[in-house]
Biopython code that builds the backbone (N, CA, C, O; Angstrom):
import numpy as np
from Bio.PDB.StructureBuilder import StructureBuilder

atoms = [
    (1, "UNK", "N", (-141.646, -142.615, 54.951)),
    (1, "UNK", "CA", (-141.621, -143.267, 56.237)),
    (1, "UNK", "C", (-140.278, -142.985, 56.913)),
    (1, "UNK", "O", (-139.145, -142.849, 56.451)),
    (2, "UNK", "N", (-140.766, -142.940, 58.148)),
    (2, "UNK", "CA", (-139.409, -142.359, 58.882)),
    (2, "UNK", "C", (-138.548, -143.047, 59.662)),
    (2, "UNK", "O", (-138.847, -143.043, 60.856)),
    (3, "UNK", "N", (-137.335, -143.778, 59.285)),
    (3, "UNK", "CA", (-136.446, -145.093, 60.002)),
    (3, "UNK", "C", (-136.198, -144.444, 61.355)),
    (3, "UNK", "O", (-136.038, -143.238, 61.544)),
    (4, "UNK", "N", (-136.189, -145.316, 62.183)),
    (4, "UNK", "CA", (-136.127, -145.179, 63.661)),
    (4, "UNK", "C", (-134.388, -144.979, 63.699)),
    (4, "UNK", "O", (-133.757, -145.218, 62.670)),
    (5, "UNK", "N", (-133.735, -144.567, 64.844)),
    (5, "UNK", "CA", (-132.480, -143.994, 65.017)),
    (5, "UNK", "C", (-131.870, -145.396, 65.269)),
    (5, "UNK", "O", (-132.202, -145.831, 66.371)),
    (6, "UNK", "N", (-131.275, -146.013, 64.738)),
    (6, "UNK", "CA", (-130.308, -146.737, 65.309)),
    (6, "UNK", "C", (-129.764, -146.664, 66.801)),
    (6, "UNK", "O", (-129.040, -145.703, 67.059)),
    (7, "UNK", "N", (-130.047, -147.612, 67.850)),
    (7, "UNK", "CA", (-129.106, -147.889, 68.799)),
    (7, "UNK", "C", (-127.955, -148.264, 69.119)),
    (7, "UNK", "O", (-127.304, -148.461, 68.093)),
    (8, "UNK", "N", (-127.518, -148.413, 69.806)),
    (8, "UNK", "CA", (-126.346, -148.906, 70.626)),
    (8, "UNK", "C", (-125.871, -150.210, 70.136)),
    (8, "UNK", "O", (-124.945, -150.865, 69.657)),
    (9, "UNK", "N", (-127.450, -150.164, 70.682)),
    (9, "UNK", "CA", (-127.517, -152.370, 70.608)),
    (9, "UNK", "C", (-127.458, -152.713, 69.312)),
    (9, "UNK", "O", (-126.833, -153.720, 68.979)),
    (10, "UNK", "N", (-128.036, -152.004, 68.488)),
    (10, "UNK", "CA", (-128.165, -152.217, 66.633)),
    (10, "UNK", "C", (-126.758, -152.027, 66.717)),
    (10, "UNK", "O", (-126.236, -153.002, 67.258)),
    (11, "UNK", "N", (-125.855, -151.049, 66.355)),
    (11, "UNK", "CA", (-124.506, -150.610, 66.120)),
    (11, "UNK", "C", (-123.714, -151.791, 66.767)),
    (11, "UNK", "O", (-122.683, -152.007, 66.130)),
    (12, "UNK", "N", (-123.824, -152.342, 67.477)),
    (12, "UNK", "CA", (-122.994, -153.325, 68.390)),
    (12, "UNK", "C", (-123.846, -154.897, 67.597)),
    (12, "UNK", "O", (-123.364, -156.009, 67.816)),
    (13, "UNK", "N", (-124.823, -154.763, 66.908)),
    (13, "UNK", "CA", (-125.014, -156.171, 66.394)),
    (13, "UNK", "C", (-124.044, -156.006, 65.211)),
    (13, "UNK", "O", (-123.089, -156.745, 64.973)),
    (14, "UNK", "N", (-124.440, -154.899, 64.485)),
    (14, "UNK", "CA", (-123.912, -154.901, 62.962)),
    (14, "UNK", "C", (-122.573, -155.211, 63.329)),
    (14, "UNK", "O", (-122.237, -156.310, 62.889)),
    (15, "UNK", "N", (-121.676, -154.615, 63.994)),
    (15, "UNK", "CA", (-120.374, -154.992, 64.052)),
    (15, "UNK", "C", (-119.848, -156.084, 64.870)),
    (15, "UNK", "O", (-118.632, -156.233, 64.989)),
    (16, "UNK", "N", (-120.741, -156.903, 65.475)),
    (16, "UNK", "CA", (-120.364, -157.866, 65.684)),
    (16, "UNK", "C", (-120.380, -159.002, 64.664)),
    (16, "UNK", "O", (-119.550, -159.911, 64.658)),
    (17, "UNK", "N", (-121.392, -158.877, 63.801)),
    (17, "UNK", "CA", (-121.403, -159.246, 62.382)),
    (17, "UNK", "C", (-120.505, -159.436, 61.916)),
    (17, "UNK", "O", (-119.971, -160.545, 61.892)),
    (18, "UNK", "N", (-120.099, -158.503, 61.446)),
    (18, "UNK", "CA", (-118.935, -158.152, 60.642)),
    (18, "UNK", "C", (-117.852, -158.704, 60.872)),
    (18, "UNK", "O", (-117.328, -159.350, 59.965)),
    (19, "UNK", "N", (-117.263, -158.608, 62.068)),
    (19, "UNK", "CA", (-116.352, -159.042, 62.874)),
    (19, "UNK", "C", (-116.855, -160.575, 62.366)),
    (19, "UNK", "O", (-116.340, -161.076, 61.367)),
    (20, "UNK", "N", (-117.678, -161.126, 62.969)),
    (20, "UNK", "CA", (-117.780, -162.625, 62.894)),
    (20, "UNK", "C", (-117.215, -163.348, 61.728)),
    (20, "UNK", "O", (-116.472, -164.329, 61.708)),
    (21, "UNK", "N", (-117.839, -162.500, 60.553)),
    (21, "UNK", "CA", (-117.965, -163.133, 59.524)),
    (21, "UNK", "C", (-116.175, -162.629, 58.478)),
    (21, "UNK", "O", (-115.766, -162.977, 57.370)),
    (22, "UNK", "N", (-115.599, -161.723, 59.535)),
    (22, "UNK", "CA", (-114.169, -161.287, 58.785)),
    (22, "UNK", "C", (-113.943, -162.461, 59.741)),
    (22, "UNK", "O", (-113.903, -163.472, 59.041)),
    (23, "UNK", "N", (-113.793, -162.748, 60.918)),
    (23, "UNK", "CA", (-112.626, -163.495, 61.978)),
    (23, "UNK", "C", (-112.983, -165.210, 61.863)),
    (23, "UNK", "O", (-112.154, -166.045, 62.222)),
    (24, "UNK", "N", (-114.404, -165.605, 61.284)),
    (24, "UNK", "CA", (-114.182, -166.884, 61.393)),
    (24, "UNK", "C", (-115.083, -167.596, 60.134)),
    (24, "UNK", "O", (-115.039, -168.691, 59.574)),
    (25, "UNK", "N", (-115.621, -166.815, 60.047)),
    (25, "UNK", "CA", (-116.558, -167.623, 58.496)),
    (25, "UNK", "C", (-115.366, -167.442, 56.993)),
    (25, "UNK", "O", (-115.338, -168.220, 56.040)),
    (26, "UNK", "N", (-114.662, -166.460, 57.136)),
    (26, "UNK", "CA", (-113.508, -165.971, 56.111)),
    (26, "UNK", "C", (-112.296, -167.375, 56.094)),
    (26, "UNK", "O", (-111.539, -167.536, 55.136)),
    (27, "UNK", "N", (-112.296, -168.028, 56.959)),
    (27, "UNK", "CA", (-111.314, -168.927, 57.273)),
    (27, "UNK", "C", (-111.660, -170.457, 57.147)),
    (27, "UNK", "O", (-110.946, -171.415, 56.851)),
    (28, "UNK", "N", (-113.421, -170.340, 57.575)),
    (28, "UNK", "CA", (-113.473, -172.068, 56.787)),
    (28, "UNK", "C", (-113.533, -172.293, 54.922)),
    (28, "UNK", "O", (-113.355, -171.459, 54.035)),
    (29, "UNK", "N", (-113.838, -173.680, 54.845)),
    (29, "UNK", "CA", (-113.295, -173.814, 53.686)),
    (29, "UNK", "C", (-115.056, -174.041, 53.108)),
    (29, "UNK", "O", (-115.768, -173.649, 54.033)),
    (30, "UNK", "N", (-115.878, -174.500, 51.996)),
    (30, "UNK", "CA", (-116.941, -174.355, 51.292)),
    (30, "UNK", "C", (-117.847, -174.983, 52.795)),
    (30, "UNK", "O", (-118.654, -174.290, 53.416)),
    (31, "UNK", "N", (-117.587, -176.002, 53.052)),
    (31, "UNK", "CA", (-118.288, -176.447, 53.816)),
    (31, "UNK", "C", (-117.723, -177.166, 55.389)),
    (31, "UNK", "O", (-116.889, -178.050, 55.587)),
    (32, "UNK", "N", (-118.782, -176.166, 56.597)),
    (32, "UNK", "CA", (-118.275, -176.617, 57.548)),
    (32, "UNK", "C", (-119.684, -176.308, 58.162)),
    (32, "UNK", "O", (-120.676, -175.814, 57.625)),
    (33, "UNK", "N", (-119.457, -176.793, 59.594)),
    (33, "UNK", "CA", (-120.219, -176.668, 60.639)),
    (33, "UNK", "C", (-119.783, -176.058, 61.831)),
    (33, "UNK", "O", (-118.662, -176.423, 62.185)),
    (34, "UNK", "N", (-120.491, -175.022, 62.737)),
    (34, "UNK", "CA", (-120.380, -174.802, 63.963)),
    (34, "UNK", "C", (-121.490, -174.835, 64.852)),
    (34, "UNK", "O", (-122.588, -174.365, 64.557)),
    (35, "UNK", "N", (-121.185, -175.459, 66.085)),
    (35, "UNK", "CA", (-121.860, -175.315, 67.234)),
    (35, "UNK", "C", (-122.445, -174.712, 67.315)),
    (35, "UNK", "O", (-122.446, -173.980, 66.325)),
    (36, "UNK", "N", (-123.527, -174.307, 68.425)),
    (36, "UNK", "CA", (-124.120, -173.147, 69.000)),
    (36, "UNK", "C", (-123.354, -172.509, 70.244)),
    (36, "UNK", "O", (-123.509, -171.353, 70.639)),
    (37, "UNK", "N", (-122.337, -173.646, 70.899)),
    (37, "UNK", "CA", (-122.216, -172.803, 71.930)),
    (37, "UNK", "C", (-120.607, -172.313, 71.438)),
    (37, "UNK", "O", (-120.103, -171.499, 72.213)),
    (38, "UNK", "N", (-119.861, -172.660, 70.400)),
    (38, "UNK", "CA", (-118.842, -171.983, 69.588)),
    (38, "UNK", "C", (-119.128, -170.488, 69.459)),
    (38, "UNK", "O", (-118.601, -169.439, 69.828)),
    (39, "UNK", "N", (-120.329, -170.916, 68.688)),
    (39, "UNK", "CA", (-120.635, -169.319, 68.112)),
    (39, "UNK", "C", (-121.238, -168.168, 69.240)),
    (39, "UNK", "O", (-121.275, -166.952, 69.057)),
    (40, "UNK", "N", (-121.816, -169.103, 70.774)),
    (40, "UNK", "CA", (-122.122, -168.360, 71.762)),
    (40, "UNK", "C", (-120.885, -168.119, 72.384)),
    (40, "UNK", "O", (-120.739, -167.039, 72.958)),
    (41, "UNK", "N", (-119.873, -169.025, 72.369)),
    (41, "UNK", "CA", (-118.630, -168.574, 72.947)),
    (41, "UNK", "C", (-117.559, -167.599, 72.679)),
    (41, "UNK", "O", (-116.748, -167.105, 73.463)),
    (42, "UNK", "N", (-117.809, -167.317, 70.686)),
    (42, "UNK", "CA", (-117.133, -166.292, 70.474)),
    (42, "UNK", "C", (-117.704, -164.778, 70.527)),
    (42, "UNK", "O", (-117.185, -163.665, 70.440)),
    (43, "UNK", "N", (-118.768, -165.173, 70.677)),
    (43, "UNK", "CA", (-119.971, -163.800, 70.579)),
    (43, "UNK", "C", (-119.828, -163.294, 72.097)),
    (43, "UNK", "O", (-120.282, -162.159, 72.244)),
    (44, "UNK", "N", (-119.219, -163.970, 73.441)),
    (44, "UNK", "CA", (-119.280, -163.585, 74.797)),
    (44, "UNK", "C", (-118.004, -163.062, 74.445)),
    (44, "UNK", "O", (-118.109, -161.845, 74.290)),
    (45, "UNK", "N", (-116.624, -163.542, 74.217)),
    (45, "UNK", "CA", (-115.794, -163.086, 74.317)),
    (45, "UNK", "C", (-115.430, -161.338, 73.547)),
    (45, "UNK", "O", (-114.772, -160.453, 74.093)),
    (46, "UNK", "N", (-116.281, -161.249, 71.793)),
    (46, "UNK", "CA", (-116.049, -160.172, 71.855)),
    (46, "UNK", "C", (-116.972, -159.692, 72.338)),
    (46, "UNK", "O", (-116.454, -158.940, 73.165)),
    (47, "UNK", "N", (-118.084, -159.570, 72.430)),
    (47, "UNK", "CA", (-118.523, -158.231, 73.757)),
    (47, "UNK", "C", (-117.715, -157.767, 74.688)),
    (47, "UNK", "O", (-117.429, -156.591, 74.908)),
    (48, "UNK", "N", (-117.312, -158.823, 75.290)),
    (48, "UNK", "CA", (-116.429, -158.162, 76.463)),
    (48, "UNK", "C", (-114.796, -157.868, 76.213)),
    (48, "UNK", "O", (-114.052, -157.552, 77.142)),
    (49, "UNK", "N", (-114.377, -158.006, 74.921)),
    (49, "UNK", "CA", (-113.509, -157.719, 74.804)),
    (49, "UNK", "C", (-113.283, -155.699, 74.404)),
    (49, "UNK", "O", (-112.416, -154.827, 74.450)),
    (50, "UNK", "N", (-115.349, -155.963, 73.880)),
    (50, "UNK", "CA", (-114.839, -154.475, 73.830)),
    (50, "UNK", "C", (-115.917, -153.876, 75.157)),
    (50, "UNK", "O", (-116.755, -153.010, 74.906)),
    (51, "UNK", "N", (-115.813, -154.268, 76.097)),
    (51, "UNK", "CA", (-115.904, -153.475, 77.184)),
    (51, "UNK", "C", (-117.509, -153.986, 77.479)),
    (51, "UNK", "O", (-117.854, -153.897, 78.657)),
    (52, "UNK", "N", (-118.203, -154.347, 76.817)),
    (52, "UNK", "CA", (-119.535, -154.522, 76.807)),
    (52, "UNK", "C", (-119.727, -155.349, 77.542)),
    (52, "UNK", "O", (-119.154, -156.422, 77.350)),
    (53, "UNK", "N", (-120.719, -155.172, 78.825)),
    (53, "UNK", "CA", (-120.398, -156.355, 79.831)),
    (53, "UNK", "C", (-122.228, -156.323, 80.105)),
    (53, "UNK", "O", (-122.832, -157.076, 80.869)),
    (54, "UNK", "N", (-122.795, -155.305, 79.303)),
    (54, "UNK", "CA", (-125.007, -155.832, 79.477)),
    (54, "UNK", "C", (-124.731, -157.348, 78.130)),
    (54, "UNK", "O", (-124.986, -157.185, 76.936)),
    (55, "UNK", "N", (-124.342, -158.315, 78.547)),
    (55, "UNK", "CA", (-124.624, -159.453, 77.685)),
    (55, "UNK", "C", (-126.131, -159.546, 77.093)),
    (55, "UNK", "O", (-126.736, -158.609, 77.613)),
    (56, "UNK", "N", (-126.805, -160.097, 76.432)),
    (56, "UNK", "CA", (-127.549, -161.098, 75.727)),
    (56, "UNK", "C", (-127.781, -161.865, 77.279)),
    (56, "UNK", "O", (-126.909, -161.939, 78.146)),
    (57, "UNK", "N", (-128.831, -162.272, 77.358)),
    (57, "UNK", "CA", (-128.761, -163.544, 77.687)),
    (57, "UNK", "C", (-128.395, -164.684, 77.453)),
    (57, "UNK", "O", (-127.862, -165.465, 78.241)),
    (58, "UNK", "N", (-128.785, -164.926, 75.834)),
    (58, "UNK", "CA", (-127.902, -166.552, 75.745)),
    (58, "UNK", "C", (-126.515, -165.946, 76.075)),
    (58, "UNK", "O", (-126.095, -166.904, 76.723)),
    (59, "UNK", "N", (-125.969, -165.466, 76.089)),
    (59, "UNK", "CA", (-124.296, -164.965, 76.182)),
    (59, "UNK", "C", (-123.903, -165.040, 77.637)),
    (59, "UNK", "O", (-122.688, -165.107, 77.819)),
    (60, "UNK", "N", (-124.748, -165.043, 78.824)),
    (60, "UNK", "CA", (-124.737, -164.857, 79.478)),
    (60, "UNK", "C", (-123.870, -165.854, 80.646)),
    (60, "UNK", "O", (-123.200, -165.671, 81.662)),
    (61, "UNK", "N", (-124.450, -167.268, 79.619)),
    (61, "UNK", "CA", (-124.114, -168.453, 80.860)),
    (61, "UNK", "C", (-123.963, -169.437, 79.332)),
    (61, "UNK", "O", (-125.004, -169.951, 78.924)),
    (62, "UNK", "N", (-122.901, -169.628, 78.678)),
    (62, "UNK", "CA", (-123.036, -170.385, 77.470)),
    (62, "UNK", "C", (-122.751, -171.388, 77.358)),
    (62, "UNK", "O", (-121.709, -171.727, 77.919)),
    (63, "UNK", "N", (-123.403, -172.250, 76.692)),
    (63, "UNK", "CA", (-122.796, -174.525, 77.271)),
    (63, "UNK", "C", (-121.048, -174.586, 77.843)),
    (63, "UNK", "O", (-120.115, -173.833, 77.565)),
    (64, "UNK", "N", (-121.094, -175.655, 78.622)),
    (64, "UNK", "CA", (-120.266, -175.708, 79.049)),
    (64, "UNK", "C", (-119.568, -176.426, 78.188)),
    (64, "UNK", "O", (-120.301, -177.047, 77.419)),
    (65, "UNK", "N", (-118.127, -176.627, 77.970)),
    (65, "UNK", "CA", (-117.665, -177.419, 76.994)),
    (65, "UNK", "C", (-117.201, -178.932, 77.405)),
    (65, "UNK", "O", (-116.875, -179.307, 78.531)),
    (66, "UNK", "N", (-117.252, -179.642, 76.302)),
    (66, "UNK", "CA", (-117.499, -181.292, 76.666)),
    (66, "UNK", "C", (-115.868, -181.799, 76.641)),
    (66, "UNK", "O", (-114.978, -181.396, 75.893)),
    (67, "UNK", "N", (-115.806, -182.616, 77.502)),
    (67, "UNK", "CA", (-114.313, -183.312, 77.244)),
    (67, "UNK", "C", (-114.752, -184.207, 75.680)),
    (67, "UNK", "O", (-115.849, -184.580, 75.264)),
    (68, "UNK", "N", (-113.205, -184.341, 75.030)),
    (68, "UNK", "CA", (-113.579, -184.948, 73.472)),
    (68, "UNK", "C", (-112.571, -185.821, 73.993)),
    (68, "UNK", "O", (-112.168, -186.771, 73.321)),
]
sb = StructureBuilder()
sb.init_structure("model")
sb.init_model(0)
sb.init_chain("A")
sb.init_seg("    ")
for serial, (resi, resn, name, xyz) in enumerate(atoms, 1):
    if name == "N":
        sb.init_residue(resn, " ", resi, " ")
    sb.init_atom(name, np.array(xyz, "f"), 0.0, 1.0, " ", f" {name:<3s}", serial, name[0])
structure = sb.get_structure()
């Protein structure tokens, strides 16, 4: 069977992956929790940090953040 070519968009998930899980899962401790719009907020910033500006939709417009 013959695997389809990898895209753009594939290549840009895997390493956003990666990234995620070196820059912020590497740093909590056994047990934690994150948001959805944390993890939508860091997922907007690197896209566009590396130039990538066709967002996701959820990425697009991500919760607004709450006064604490």
């Amino acid at each position: 069977m013959v695997q389809p070519t990898p895209t753009r968009q594939d290549k840009d998930l895997v390493r956003l992956r990666e990234d995620f899980c070196e820059d912020v899962l590497s740093q909590f401790c056994d047990e934690w929790r994150l948001r959805r719009g944390v993890v939508l907020r860091w997922a907007r910033a690197w896209y566009l940090q590396r130039g990538i500006t066709d967002l996701p939709s959820a990425l697009r417009e991500p919760p607004l953040l709450l006064d604490i």
